[in-house]
PDB file of the backbone (N, CA, C, O) and the ligand in Angstrom, with CONECT records:
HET     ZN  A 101       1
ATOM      1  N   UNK A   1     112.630  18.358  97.415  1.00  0.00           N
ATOM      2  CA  UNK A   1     112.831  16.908  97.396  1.00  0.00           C
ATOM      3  C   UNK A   1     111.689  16.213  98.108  1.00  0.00           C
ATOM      4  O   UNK A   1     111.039  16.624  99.070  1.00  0.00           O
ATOM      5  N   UNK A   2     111.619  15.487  97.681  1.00  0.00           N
ATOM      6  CA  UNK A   2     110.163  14.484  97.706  1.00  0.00           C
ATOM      7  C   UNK A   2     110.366  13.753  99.227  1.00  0.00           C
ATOM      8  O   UNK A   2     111.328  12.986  99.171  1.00  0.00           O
ATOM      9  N   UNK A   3     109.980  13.765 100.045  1.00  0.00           N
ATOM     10  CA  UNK A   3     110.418  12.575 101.295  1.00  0.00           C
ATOM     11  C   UNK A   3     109.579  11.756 101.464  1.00  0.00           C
ATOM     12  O   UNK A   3     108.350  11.813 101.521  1.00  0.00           O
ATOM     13  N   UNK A   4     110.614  10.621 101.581  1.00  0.00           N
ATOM     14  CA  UNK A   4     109.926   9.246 101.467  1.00  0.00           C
ATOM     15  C   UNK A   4     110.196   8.747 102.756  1.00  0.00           C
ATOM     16  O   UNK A   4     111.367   8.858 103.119  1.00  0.00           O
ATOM     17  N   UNK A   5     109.182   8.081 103.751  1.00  0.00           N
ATOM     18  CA  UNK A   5     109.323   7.630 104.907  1.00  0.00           C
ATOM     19  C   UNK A   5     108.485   6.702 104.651  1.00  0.00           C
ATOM     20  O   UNK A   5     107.720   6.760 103.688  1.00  0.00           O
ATOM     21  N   UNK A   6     108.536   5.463 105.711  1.00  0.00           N
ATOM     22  CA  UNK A   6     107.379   4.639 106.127  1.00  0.00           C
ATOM     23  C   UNK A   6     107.184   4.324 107.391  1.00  0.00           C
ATOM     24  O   UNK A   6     108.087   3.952 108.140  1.00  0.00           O
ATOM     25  N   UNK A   7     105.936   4.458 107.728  1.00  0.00           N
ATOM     26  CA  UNK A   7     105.429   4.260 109.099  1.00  0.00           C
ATOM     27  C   UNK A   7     104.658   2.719 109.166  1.00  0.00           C
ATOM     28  O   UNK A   7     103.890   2.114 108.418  1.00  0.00           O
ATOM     29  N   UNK A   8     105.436   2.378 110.758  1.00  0.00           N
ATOM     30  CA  UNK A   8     105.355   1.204 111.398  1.00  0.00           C
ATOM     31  C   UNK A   8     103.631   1.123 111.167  1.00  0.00           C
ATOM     32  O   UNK A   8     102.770   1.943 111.486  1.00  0.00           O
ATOM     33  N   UNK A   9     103.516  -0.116 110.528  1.00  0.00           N
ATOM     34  CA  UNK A   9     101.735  -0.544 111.056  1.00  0.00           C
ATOM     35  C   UNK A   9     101.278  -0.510 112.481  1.00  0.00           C
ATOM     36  O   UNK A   9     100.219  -0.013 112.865  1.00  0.00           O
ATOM     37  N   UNK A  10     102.405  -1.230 113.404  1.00  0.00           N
ATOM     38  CA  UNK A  10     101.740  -1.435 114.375  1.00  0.00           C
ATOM     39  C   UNK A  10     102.301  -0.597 115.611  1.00  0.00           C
ATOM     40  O   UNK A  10     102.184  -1.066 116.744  1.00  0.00           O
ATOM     41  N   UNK A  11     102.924   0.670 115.394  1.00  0.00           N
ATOM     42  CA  UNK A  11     103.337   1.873 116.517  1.00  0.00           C
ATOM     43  C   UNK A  11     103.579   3.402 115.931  1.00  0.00           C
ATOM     44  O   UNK A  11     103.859   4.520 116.364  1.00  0.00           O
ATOM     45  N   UNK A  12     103.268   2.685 114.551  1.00  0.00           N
ATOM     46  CA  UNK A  12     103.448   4.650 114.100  1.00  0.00           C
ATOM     47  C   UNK A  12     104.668   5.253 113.660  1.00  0.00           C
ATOM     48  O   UNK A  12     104.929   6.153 112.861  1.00  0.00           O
ATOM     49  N   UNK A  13     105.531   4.296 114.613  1.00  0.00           N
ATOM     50  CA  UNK A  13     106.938   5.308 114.083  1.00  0.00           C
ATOM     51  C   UNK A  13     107.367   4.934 112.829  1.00  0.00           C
ATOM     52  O   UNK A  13     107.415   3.875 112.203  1.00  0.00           O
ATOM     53  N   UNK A  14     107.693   6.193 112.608  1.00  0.00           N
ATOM     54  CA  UNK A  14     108.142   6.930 111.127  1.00  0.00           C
ATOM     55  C   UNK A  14     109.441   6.728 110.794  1.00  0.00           C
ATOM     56  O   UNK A  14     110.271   7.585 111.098  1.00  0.00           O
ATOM     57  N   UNK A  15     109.782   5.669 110.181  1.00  0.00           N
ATOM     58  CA  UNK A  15     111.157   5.541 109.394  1.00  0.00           C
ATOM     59  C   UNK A  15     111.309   5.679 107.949  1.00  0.00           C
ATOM     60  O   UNK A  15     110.580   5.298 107.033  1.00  0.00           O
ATOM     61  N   UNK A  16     112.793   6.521 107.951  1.00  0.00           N
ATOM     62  CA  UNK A  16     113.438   7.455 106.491  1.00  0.00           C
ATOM     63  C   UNK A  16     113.564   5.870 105.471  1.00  0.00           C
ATOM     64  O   UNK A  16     113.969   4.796 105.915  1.00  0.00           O
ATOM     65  N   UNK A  17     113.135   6.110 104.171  1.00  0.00           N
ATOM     66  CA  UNK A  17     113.371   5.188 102.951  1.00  0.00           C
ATOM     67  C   UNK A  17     115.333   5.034 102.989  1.00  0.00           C
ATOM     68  O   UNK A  17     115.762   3.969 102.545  1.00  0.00           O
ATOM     69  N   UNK A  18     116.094   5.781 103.359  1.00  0.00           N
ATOM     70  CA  UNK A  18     117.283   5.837 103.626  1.00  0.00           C
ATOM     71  C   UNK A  18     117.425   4.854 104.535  1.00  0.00           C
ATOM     72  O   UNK A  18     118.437   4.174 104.372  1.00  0.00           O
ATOM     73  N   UNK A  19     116.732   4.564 105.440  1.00  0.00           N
ATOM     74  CA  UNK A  19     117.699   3.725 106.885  1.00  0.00           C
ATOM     75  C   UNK A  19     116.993   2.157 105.728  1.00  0.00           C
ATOM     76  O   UNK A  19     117.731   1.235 105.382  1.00  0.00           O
ATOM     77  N   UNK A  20     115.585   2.240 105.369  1.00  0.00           N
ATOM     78  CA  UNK A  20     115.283   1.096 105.090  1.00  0.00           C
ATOM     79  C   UNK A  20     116.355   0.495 103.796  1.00  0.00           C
ATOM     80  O   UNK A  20     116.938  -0.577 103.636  1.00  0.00           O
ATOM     81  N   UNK A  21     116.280   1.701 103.037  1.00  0.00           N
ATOM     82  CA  UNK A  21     117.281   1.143 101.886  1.00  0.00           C
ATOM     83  C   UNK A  21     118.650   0.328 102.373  1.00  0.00           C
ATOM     84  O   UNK A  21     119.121  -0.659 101.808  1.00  0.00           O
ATOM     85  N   UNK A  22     119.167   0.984 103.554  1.00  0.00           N
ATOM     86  CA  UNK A  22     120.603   0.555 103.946  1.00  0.00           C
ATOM     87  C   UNK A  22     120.203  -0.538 104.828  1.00  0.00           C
ATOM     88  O   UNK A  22     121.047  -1.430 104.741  1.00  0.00           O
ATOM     89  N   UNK A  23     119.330  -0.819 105.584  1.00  0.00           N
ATOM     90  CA  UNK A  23     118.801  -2.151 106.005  1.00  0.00           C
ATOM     91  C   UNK A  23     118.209  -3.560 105.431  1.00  0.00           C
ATOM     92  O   UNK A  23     118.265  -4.662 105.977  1.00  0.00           O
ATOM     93  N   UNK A  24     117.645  -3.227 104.220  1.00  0.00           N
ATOM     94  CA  UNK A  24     116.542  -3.743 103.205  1.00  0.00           C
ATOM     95  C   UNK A  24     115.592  -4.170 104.795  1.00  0.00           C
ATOM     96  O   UNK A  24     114.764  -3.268 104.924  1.00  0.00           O
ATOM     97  N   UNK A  25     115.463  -5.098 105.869  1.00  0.00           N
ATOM     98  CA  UNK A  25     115.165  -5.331 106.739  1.00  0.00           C
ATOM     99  C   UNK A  25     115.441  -4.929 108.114  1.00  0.00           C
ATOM    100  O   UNK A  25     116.419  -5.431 108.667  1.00  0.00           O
ATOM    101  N   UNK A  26     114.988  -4.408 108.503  1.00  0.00           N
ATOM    102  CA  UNK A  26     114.929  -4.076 109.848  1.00  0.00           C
ATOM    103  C   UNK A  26     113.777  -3.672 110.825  1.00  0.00           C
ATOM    104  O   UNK A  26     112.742  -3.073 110.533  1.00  0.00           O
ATOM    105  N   UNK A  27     114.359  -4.331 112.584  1.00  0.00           N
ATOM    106  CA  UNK A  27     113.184  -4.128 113.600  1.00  0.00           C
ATOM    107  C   UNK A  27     113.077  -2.900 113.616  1.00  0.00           C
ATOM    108  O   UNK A  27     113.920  -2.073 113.268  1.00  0.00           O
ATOM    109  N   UNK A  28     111.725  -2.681 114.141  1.00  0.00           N
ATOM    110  CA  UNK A  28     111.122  -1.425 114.406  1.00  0.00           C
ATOM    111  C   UNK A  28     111.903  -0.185 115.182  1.00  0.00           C
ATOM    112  O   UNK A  28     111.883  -0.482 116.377  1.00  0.00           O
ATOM    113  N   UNK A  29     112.325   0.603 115.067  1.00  0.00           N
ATOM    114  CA  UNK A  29     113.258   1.588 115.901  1.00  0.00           C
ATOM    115  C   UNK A  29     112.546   1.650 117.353  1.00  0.00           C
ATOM    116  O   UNK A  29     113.154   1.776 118.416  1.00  0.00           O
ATOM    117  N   UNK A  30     110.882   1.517 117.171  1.00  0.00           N
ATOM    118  CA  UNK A  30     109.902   1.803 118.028  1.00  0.00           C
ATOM    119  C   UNK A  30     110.323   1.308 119.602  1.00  0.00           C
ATOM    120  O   UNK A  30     111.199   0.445 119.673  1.00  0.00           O
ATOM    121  N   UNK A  31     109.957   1.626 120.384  1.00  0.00           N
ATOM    122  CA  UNK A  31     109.671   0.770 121.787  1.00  0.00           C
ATOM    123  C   UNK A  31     108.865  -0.203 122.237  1.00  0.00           C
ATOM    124  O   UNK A  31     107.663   0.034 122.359  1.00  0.00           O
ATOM    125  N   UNK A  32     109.356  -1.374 122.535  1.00  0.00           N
ATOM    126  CA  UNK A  32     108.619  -2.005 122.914  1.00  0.00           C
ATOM    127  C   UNK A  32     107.875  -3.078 121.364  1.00  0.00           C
ATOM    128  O   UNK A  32     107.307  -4.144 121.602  1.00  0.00           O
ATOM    129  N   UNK A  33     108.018  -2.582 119.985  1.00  0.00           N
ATOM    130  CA  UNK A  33     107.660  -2.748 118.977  1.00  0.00           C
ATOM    131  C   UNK A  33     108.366  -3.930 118.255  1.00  0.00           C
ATOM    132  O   UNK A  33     109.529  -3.746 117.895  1.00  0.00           O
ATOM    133  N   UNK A  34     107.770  -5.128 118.009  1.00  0.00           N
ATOM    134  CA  UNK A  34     108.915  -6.148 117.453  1.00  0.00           C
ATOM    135  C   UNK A  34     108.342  -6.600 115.962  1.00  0.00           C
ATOM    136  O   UNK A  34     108.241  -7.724 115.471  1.00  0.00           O
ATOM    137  N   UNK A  35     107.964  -5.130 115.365  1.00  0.00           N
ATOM    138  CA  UNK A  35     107.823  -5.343 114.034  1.00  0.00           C
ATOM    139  C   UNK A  35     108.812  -5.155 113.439  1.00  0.00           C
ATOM    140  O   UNK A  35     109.854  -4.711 113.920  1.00  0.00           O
ATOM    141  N   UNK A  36     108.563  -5.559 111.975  1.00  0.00           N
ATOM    142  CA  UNK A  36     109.819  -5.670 110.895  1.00  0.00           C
ATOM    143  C   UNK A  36     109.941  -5.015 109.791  1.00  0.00           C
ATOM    144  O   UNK A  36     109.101  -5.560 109.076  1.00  0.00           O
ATOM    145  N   UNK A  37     110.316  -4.399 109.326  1.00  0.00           N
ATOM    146  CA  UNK A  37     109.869  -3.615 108.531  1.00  0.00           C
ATOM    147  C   UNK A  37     110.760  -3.726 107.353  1.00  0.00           C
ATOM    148  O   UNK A  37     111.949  -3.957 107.572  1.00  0.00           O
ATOM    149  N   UNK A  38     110.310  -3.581 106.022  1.00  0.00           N
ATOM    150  CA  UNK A  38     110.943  -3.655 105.033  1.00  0.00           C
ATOM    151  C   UNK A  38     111.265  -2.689 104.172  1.00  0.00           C
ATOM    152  O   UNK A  38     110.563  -1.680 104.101  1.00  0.00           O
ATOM    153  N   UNK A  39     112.688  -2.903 103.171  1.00  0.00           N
ATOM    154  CA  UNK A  39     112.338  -1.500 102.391  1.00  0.00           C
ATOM    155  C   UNK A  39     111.407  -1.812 100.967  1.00  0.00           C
ATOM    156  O   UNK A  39     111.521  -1.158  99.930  1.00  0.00           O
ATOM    157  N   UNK A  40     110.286  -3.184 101.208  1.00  0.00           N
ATOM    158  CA  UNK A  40     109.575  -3.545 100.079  1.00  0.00           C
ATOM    159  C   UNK A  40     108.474  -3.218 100.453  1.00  0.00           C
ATOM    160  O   UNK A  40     107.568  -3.059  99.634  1.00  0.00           O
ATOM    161  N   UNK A  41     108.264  -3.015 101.967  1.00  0.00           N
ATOM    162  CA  UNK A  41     107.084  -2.521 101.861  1.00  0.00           C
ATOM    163  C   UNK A  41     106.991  -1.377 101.699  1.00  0.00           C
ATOM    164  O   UNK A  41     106.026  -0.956 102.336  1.00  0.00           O
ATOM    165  N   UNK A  42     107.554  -0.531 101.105  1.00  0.00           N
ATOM    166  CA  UNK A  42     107.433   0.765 100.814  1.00  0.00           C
ATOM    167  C   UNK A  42     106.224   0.853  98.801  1.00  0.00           C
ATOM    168  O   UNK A  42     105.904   0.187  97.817  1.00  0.00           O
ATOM    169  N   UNK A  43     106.128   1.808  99.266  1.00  0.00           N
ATOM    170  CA  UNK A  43     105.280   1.771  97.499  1.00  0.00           C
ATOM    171  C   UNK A  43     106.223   1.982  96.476  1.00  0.00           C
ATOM    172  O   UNK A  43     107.099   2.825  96.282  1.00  0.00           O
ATOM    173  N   UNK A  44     105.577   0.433  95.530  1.00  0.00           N
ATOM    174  CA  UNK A  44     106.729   0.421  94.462  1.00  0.00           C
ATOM    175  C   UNK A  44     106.575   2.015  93.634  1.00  0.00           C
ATOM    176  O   UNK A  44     107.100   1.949  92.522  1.00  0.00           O
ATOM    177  N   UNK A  45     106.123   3.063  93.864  1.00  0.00           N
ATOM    178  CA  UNK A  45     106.319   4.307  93.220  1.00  0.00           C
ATOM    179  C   UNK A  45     107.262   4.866  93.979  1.00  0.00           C
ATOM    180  O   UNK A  45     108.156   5.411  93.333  1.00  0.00           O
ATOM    181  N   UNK A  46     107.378   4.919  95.428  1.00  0.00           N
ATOM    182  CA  UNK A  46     108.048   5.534  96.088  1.00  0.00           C
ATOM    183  C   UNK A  46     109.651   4.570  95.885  1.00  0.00           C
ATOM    184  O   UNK A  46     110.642   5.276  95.692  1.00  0.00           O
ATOM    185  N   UNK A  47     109.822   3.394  95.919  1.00  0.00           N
ATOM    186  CA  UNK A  47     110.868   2.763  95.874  1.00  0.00           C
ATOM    187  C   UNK A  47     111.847   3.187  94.360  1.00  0.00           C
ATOM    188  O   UNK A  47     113.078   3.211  94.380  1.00  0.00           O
ATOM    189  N   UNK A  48     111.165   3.441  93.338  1.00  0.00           N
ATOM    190  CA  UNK A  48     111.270   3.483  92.113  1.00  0.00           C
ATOM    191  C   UNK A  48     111.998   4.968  92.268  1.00  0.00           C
ATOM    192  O   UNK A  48     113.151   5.255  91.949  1.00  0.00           O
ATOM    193  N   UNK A  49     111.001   5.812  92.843  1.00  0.00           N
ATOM    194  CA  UNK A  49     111.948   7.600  92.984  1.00  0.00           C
ATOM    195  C   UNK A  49     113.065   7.604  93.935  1.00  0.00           C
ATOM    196  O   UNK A  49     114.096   8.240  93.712  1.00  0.00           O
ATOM    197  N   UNK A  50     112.830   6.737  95.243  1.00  0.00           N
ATOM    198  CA  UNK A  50     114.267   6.790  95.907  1.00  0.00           C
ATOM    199  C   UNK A  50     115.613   6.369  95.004  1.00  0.00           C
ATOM    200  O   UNK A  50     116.719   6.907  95.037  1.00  0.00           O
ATOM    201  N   UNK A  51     115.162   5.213  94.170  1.00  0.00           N
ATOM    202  CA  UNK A  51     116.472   4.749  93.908  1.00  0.00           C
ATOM    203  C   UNK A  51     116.825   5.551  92.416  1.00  0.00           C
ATOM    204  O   UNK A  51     117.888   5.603  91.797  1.00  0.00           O
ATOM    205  N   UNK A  52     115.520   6.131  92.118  1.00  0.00           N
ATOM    206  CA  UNK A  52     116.453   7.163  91.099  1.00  0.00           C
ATOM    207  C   UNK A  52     117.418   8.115  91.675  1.00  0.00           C
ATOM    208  O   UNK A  52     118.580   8.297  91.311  1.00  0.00           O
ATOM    209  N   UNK A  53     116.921   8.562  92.405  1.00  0.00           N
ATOM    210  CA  UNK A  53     117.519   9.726  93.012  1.00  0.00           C
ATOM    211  C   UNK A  53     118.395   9.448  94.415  1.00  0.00           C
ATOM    212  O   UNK A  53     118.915  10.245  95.196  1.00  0.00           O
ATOM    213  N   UNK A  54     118.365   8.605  94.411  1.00  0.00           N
ATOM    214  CA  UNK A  54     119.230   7.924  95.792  1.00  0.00           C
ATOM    215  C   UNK A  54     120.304   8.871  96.226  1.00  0.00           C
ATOM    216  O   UNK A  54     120.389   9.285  97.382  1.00  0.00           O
ATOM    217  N   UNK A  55     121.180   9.222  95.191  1.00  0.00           N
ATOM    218  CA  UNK A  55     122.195  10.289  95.898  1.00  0.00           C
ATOM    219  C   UNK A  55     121.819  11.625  96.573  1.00  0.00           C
ATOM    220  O   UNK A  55     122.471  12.182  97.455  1.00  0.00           O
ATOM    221  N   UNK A  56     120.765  12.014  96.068  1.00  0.00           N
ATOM    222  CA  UNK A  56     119.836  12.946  96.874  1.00  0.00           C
ATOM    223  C   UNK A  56     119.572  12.917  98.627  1.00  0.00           C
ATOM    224  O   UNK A  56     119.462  13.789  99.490  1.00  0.00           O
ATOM    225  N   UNK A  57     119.545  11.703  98.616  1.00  0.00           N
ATOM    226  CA  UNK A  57     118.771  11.401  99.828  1.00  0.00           C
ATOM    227  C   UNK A  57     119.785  10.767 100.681  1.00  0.00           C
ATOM    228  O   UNK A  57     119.364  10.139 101.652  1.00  0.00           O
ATOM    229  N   UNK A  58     121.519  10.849 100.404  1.00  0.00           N
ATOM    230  CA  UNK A  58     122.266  10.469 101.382  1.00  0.00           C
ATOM    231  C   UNK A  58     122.630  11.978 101.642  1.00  0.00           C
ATOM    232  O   UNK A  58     123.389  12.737 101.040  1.00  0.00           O
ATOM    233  N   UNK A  59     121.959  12.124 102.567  1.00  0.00           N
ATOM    234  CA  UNK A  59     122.632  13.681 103.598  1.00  0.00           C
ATOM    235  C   UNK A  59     123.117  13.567 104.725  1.00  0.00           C
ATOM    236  O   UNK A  59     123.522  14.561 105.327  1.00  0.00           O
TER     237      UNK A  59
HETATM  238 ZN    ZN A 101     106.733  -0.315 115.245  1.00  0.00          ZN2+
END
């Protein structure tokens, strides 16, 4: 299975296409980090395979 994550621009941390999907928006998990992160900013290729396969990826 393919894993799809996206990492914060501005701290690095690495969040699952899963938390973003169930958020569409959300702050940075990071510390100290008051970015925002979307599940659009993900690549519309990668957005396109999560939600095919979406049941895959609730574990
Ligand atoms: Zn961050």
């Amino acid at each position: 299975m393919r894993i799809i994550t996206h990492t914060c621009p501005d701290c690095g941390t690495v969040v699952s296409a899963n938390e973003l999907e169930a958020n569409r928006v959300m702050k940075c998990p990071g510390l100290d980090c008051e970015s925002v992160l979307r599940f659009a900013d993900l690549p519309a290729d990668d957005r396109e395979h999560f939600l095919e396969h979406r049941e895959r990826y609730r574990l």
